[in-house]
C-alpha positions in Angstrom: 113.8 119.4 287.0 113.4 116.3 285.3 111.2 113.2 286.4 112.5 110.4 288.5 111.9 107.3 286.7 110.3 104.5 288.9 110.4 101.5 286.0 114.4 100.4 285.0 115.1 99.6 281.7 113.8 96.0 281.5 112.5 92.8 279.2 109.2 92.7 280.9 107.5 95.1 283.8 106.9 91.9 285.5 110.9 91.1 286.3 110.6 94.9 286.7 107.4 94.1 289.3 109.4 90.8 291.0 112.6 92.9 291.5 110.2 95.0 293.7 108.7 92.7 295.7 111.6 91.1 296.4 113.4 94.3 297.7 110.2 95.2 300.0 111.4 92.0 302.2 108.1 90.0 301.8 107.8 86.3 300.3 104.4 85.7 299.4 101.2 87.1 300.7 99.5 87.2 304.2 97.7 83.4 303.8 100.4 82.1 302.3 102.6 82.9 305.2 99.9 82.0 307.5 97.7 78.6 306.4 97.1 77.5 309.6 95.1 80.7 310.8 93.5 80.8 307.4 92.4 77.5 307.7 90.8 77.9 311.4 88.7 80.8 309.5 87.9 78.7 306.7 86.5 76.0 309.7 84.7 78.7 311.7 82.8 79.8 308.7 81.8 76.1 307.1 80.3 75.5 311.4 78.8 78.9 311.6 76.9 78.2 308.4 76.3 74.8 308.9 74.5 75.9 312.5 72.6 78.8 310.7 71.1 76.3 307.6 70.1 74.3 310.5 68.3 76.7 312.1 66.4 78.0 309.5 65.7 74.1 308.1 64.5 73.5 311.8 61.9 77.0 311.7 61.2 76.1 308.0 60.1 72.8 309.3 57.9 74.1 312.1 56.0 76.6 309.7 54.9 73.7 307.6 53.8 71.8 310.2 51.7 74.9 312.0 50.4 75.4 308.7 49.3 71.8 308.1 47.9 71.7 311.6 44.9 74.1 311.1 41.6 72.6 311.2 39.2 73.6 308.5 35.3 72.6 308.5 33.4 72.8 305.3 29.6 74.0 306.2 
């Protein structure tokens, strides 16, 4: 039985590749076709880090000023 033979006879695989894609239906990828979702995720993540430097600035913060606040007596 002889091989089936996936690639045509073309100039390039990629026109070989691009005929593909375009027979599979889709036009683009996933956050291409969506931006607005993609962008809502890129906003989420810039706030949710922006809260967690805060945080740990804020405890950083109150560290350095428990450790400044100890009293020490020289004898």
């Amino acid at each position: 039985m002889a091989a089936i033979r996936i690639v045509h006879h073309t100039k390039s695989a990629s026109v070989s590749l691009h005929s593909i894609v375009e027979r599979s239906g889709h036009k683009g990828n996933w956050a291409n076709r969506n931006r607005g979702v993609v962008l809502v995720f890129v906003i989420v993540f810039i706030v949710v880090v922006g809260i967690i430097a805060l945080l740990a600035y804020r405890r950083w913060l109150k560290r350095k000023a428990d450790k400044e606040s100890y009293e020490t007596t020289h004898d």
